[in-house]
N, C-alpha and C positions, 0 to 999 in steps of 0.2 A: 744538668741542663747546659751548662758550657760546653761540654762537649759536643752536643745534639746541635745549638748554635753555630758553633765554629764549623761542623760538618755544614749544614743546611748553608752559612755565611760563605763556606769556602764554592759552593757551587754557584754561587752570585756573579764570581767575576767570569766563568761562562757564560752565564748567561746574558751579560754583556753586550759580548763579543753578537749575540744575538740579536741585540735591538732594547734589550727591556732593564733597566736603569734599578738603583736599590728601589725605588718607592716601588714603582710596579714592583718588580721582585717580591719583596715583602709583604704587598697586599695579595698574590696572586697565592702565595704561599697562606694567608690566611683563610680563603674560601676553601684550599685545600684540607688545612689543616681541620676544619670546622668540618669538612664532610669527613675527614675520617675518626673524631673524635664522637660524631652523632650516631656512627656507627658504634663505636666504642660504649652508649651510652647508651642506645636505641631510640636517642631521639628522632623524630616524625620527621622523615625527608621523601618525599618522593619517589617509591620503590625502583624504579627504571632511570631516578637521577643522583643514585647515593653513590658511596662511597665502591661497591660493590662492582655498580657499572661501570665505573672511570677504571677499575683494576683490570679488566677481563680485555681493553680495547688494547691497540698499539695502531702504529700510523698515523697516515690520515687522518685514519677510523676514531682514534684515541682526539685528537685536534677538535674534531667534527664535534664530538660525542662531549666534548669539555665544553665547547662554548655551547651546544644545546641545553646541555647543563645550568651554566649561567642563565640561560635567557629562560629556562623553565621556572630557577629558583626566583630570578626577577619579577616573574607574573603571580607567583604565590599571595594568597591574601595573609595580612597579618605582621606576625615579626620575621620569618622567612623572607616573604617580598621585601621589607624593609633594611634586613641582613644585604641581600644581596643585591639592594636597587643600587641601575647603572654599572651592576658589573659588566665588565666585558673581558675576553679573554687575551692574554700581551703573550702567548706561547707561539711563535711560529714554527719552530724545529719539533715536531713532535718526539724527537730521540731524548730533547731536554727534558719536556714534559713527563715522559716516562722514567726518566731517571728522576725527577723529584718526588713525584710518584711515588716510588720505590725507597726513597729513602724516609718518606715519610709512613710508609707502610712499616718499615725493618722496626718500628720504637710502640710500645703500648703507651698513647698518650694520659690517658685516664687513671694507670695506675700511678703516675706522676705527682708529684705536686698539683695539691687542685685548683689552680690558677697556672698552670705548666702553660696554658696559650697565650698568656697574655707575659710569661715573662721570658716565651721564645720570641714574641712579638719586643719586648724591651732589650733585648740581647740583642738582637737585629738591626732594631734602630741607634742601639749602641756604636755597633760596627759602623753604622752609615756614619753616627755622627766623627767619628774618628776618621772617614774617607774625607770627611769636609761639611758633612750633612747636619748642621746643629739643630739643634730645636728639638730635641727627641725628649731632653727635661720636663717639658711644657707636660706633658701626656702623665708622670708616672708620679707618684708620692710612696715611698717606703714604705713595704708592707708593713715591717713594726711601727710605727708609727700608727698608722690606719689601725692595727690591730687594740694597738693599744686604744687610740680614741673609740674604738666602736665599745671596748669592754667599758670605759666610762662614761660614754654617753648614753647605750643599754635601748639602740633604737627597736626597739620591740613592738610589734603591732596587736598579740594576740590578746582578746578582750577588749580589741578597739577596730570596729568594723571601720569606722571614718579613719583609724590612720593610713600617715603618708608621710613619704620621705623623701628625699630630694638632693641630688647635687648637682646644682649647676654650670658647674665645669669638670664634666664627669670624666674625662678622658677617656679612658679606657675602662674605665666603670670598674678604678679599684676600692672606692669604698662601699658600692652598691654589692659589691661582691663579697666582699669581706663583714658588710653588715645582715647577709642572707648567712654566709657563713656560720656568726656569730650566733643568729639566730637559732638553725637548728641546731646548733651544739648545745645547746640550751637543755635541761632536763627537763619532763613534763609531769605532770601528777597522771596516773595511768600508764606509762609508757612510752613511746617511740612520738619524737614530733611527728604531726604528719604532715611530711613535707606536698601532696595533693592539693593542700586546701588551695580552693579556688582562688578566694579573697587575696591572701599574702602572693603568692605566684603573680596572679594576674592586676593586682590593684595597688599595691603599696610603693613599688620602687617607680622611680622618676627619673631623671635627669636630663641633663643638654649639654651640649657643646657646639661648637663653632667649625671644628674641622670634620668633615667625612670619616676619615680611615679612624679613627679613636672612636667615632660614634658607632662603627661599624663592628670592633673592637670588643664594646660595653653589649652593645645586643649579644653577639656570638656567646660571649663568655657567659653570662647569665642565663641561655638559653639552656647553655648547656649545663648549666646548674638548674636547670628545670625552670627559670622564671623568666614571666615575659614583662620585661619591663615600656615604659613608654618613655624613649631618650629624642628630643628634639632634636633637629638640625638647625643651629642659628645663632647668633649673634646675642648673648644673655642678657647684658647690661645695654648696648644700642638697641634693644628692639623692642617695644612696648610690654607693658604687664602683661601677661598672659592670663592673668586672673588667678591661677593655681596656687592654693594652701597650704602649709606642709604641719608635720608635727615635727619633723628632725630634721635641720639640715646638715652636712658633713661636706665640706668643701674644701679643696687646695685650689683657689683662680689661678692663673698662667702669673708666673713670676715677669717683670721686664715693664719695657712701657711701648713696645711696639704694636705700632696701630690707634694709642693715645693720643692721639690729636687735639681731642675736642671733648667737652662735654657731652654725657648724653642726653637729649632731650626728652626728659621724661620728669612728668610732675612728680611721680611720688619721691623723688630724690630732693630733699631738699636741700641739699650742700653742694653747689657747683663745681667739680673735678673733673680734671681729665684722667686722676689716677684710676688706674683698671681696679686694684686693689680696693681701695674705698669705696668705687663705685659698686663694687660686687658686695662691700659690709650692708651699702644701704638697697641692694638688690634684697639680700637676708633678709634684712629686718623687713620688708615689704610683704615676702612671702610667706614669713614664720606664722604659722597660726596663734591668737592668744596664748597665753602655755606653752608653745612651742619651743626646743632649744635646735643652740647651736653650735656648731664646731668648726672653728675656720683657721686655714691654715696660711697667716700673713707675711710678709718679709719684715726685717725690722725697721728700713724706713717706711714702713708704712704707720709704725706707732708713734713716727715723733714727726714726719713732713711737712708740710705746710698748712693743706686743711685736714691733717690725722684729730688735731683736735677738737675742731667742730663738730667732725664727722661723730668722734668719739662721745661728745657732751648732749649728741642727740641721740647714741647710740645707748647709753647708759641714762638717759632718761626715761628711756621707753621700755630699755630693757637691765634684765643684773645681768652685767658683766663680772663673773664671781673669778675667774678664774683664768691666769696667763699662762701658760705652759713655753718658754724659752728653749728652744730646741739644741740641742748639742751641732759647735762648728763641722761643716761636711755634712748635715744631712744629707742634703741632695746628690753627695757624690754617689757617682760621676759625671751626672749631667749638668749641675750647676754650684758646684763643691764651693766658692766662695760666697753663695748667696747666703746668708746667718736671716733665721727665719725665727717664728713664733706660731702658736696654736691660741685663740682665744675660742671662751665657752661662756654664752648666754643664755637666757631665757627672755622670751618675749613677755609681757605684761606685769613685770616689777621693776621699780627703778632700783638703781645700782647704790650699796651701801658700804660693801667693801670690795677690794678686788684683792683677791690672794692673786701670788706670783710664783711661780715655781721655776726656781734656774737650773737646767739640768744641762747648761755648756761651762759655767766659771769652772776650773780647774779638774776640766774632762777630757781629757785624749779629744783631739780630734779626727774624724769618721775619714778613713781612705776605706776603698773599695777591698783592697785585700788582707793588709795587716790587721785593721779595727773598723771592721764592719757594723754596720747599724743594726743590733739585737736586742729583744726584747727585755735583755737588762740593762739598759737604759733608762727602761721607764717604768720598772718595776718600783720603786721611790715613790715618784710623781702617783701613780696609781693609788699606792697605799694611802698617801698625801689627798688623794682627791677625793677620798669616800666614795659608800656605794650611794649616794644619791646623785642619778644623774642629771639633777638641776644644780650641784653643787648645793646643796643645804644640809649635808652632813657635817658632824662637829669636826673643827681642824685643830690644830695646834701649830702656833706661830714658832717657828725657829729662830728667830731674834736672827742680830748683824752676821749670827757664824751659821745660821741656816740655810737650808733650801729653799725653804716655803714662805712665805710672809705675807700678813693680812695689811692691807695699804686703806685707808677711810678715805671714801668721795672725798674730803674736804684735803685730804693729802694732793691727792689726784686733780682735782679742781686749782688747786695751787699750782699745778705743775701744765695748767693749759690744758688739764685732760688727754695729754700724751703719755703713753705707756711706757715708754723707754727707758722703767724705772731699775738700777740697777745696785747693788752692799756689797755684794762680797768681793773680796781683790781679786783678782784672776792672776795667781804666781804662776801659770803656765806661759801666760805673753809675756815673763818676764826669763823662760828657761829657753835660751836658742836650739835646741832638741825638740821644742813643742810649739814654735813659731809655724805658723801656715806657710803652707808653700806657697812662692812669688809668685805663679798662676792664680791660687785664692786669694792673695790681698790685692792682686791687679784686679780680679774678679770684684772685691769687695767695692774696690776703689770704682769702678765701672757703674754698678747699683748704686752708690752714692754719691755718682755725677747726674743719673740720669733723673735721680731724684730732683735733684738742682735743675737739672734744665726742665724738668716738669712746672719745678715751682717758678719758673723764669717766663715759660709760656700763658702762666696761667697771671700773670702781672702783665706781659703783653698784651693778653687778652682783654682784661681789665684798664687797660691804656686805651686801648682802641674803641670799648664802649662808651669812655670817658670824652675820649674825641668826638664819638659819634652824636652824644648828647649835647656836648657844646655848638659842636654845627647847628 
């Protein structure tokens, strides 16, 4: 896959020189990619607008015939139209277009990795972010990780026509994908899942997000795993309840506090924040059905900040929050290598009695991109650790002070202001200078725990100002 990137990456700065910038680039290469994958797959494209027709043109003819293309796929009803609303075409040199064409024709996409679209699409945005283009982190969560959470959360719908599932800041729709995944890998009593059935395809998967090119992203990729999902366009936590109910939700929100301004106006939230993070715990808990659980993937100032523990005392009322999963330093490399994160796991309709913690960063290498990469033995521990009940109600076993795992009682946690930030074991690797982060992540680190402070400083501002406003 690196090398298919680097190939496709290196014909970007032609095209340049033509007018069309990485984003164009990148997106225009995804409508491509997507009609030649449907071919690959035989999904339902418009026989005179598939992959077939764009290969046979050159010229003009080829220019003329690509943007007809778009503007047919644009009027499609369904997930199609909605795949391709608002495209338009950014190729003026037909010479270029035929050369991308072509090199996108040379590679069988499908026998690839089966998420190969979405992690030439992260390779991409890689390169971009490395020209200067940041923000590409927002979009993507570690497959191991996702993989892992899907195996124990176990979002399964069959013998339940009412389920639903849901992520709210779906990006690029890697958990919706990896939770269909999960799914039909699954064994069935009789034989082969059948991945046709109407219901699961067309009724289970949900999600939303805020930016176009990711939402566009989540549909493509799932289509092409056969499912047609319903992923919104908008704004998750500023925009009113939609009404929608879930049985699973699985969620990584956008790391950062850009665009935090302000509270959202919305009654069902009853803790007033401007943090994006807590506002999307109390989005969760809005949407989880009775019984419902959940798996969210938080930063660590989000377990100890200013209203983490309100947020928290009403979160663990309503619901059990059984279980912390502390993620190993560098998850997110390379897009956001000093951010030091968390996974928490609830269930909507019991209150919280204990919360196990599981540390899987104290005295663990940490995650670069090429040396010690983020794989699924990581979390094979945690896994064992977490049982097969995906409510967390399977029996544990407490590791004491020299453990991994450890069961913490509400009344520990209620002492502690209901902030999670609970931490035992020494960590002898921040004391080996061979295993110190590098000055990039702790300047990183140091960044996320200023912004936290100036969140917590706007949100006293703010509170000043209604103070004044009452005394007038």
């Amino acid at each position: 896959m690196s090398d298919i990137v680097q190939k496709l990456w290196g014909f970007c700065h032609t095209l340049r020189h033509d007018g069309v910038d990485y984003g164009d680039y990148i997106e225009q290469l995804t409508y491509l990619l997507f009609l030649k994958m449907a071919e690959e797959r035989g999904a339902t494209v418009p026989k005179y607008h598939n992959w077939a027709s764009l290969k046979e043109k050159s010229g003009t003819d080829l220019t003329d015939h690509y943007a007809d293309i778009l503007r047919k796929l644009r009027e499609q009803p369904g997930i199609l139209g909605d795949i391709f609303a608002q495209a338009t075409p950014r190729f003026n040199n037909p010479v270029n277009l035929k050369r991308v064409i072509a090199m996108i024709d040379e590679e069988d996409w499908s026998a690839m990795d089966v998420d190969v679209k979405g992690a030439a699409f992260e390779g991409l945005l890689e390169k971009a972010a490395s020209e200067g283009k940041k923000g590409a982190g927002q979009y993507f969560t570690p497959r191991p990780l996702i993989q892992t959470i899907c195996r124990v959360m176990k979002p399964d719908p069959r013998g339940n026509p009412d389920f639903r599932m849901s992520d709210p800041a779906c990006g690029t729709g890697g958990f919706l994908v990896c939770a269909w995944e999960w799914l039909i890998s699954k064994p069935v009593s009789g034989g082969v899942f059948d991945r046709s059935d109407y219901f699961i395809r067309k009724k289970v998967y949900h999600g939303q997000d805020l930016v176009p090119r990711p939402r566009r992203l989540a549909l493509m990729n799932l289509f092409l795993h056969g499912v047609e999902p319903d992923i919104a366009l908008g704004d998750t936590i500023y925009e009113p309840d939609r009404g929608d109910r879930f049985d699973c939700v699985l969620t990584n929100p956008p790391f950062g506090t850009k665009g935090a301004n302000q509270a959202p106006d919305r009654d069902d939230f009853t803790i007033e924040t401007s943090n994006k993070q807590l506002n999307f715990v109390q989005h969760v808990l809005t949407i989880l059905k009775p019984g419902g659980r959940a798996a969210m993937v938080l930063p660590d100032n989000c377990l100890f900040e200013g209203k983490a523990g309100e947020v928290f005392e009403i979160l663990m009322q309503d619901c059990n929050l059984h279980t912390v999963l502390r993620l190993p330093r560098g998850t997110f490399t390379p897009y956001s290598q000093g951010v030091k994160a968390n996974v928490i796991f609830f269930q909507k309709g019991k209150t919280t009695d204990d919360v196990w913690i599981f540390d899987a960063r104290s005295n663990v290498p940490g995650i670069t991109k090429k040396d010690r990469p983020l794989t699924d033995a990581h979390f094979e521990e945690f896994e064992k650790a977490y049982g097969k009940d995906p409510n967390g109600l399977s029996k544990r076993k407490d590791g004491g002070e020299t453990g991994r795992f450890r069961r913490f009682h509400i009344s520990d946690i209620k002492a502690r202001g209901y902030k999670l930030d609970v931490t035992w074991l020494k960590d002898d690797s921040l004391e080996d200078s061979d295993e110190l982060p590098e000055p990039q992540d702790l300047a990183s680190e140091a960044i996320t725990e200023l912004e936290s402070v100036v969140d917590d400083l706007r949100e006293i501002i703010t509170l000043l100002e209604k103070e004044e406003g009452v005394e007038t």
